[in-house]
N, CA, C and O of each residue as an XYZ file, in Angstrom:
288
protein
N      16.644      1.742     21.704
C      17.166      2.028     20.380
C      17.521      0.695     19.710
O      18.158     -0.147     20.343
N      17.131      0.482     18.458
C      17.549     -0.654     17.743
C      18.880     -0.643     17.203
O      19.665      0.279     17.423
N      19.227     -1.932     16.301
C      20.438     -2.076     16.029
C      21.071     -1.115     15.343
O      22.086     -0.455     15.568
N      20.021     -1.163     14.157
C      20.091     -0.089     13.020
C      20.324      1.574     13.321
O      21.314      2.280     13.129
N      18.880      1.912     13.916
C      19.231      3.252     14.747
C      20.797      3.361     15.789
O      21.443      4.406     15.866
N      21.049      2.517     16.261
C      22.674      2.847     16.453
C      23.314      2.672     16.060
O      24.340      3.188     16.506
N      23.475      1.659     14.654
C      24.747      2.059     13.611
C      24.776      3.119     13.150
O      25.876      3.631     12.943
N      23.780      3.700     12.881
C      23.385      4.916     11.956
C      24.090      6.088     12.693
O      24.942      6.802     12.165
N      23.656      6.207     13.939
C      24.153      7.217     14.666
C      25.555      7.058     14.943
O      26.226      8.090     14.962
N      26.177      5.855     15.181
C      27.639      5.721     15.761
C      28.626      5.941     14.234
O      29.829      6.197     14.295
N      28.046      5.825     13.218
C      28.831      5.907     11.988
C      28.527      6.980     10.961
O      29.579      7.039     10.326
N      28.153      7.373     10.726
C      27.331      7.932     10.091
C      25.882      9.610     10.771
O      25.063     10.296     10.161
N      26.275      9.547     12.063
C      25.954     10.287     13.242
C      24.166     11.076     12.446
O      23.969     12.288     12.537
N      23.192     10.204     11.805
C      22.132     10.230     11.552
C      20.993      9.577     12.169
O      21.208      8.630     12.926
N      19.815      9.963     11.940
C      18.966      8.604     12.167
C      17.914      8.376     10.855
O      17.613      8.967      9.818
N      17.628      7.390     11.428
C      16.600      6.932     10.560
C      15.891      8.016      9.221
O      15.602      9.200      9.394
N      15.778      7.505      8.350
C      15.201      8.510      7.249
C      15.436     10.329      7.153
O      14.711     11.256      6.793
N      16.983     10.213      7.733
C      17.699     10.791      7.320
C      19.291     10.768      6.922
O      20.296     11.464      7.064
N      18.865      9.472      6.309
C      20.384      8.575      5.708
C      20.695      9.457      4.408
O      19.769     10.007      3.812
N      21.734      9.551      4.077
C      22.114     10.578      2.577
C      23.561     10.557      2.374
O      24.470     10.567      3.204
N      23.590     10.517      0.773
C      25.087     10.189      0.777
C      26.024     11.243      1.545
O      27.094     10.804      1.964
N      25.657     12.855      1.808
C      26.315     13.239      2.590
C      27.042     12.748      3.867
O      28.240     12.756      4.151
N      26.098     12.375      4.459
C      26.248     11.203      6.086
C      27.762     11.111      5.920
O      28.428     11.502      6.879
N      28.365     10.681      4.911
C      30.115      9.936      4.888
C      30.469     10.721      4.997
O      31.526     10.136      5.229
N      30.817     12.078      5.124
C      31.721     12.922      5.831
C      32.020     12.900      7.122
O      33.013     13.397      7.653
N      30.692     12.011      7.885
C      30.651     11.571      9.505
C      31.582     10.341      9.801
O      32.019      9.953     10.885
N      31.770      9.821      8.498
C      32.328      8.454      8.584
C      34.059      8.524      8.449
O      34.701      8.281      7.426
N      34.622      8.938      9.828
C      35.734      9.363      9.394
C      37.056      8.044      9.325
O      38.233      8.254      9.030
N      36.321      6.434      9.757
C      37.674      5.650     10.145
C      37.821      5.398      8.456
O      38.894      5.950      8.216
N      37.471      5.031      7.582
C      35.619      4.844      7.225
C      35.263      3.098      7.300
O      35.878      2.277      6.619
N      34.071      2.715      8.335
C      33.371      1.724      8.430
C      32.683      1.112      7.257
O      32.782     -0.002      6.743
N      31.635      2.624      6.859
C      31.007      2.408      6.151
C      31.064      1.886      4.702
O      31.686      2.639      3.952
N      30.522      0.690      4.090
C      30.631      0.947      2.388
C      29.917      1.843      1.595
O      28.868      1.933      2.233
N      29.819      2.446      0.781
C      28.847      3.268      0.123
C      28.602      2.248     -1.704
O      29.421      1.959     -2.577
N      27.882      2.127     -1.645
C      27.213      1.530     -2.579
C      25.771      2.280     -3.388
O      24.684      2.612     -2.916
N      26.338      2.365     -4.834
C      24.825      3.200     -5.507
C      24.663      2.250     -6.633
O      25.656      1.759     -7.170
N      23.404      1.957     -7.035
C      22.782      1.122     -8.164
C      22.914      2.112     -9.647
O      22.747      3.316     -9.841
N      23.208      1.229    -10.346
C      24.157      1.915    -11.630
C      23.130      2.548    -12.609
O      23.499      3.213    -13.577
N      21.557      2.266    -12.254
C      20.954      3.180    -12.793
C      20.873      4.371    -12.610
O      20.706      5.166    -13.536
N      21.007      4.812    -11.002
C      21.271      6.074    -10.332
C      22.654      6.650    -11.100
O      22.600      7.655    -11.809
N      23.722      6.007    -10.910
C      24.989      6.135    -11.334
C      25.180      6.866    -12.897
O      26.018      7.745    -13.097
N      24.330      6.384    -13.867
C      24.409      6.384    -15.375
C      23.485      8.217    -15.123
O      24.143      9.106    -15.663
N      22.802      8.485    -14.758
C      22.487     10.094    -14.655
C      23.456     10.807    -14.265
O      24.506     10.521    -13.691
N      22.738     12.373    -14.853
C      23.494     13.480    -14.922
C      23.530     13.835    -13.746
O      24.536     14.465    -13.419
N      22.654     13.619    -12.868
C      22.794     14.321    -11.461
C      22.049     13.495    -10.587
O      21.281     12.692    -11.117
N      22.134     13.540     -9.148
C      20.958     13.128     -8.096
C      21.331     13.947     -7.073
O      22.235     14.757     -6.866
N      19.851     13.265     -6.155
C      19.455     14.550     -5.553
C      19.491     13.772     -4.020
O      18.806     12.774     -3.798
N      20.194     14.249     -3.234
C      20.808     13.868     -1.668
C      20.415     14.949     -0.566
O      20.478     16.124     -0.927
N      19.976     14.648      0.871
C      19.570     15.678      1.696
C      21.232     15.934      2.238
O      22.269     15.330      1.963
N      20.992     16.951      3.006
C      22.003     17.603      3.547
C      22.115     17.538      4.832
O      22.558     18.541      5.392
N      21.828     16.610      5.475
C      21.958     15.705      6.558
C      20.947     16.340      7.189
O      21.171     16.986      8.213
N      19.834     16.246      6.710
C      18.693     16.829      7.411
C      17.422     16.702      6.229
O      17.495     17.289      5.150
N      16.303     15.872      6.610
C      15.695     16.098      5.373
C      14.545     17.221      4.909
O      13.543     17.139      4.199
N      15.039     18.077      5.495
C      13.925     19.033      5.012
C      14.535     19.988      3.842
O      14.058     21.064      3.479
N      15.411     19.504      3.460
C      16.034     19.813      2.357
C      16.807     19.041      1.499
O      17.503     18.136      1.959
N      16.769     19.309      0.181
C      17.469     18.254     -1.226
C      18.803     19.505     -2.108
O      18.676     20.662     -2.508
N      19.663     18.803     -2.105
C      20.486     19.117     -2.675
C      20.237     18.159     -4.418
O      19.371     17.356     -4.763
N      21.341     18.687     -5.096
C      21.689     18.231     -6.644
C      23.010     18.067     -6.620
O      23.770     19.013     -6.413
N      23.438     16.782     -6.841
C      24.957     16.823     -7.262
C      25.283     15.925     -8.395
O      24.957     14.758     -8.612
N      26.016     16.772     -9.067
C      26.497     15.659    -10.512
C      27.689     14.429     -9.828
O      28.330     14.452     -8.778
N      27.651     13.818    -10.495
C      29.105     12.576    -10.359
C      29.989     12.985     -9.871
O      30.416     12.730     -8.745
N      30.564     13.967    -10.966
C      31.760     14.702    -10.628
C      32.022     15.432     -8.721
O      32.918     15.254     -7.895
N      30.755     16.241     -8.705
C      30.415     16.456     -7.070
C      30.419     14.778     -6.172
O      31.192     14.630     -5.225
N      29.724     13.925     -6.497
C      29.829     13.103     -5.048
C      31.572     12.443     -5.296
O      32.118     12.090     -4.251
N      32.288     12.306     -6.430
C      33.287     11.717     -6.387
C      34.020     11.955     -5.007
O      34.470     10.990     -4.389
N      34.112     12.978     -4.627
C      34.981     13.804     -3.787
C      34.592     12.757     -2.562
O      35.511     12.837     -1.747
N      33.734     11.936     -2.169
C      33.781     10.853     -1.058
C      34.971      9.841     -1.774
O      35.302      8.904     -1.048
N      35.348      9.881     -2.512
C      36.682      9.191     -2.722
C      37.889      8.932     -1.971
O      38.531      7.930     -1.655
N      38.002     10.511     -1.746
C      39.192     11.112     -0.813
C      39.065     10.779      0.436
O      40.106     10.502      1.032
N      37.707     10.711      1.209
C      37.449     10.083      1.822
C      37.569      8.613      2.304
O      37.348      8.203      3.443
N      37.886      8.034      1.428
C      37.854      6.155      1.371
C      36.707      6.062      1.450
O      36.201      5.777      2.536
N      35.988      6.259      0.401
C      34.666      5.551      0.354
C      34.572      5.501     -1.251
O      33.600      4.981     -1.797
């Protein structure tokens, strides 16, 4: 297992190309930073898997804020 594939899993309890802003609910000390590019940011909505990618969710701003509470 590489570096990456075990951060992913030890923080974030994913792997590979199934990274999604959901994942931070795994991130409970929180390690992780979460960082989004402000073009993403400036839309009405985006679209995140549900820790699994065979499926896409939609969430407005207002929805991902709630990783806030989180410390992220």
């Amino acid at each position: 297992m590489d570096v990456l594939t075990e951060r992913l899993h030890k923080y974030l309890r994913v792997t590979p190309r199934a990274v999604s802003l959901l994942a931070l609910i795994n991130d409970t000390e929180p390690k992780v930073e979460f960082l989004m590019d402000d073009d993403i940011w400036q839309q009405r909505a985006f679209q995140c898997h549900p820790l699994l990618n065979t499926e896409t969710y939609v969430l407005t701003k207002r929805k991902a804020l709630i990783f806030k509470a989180t410390g992220h």
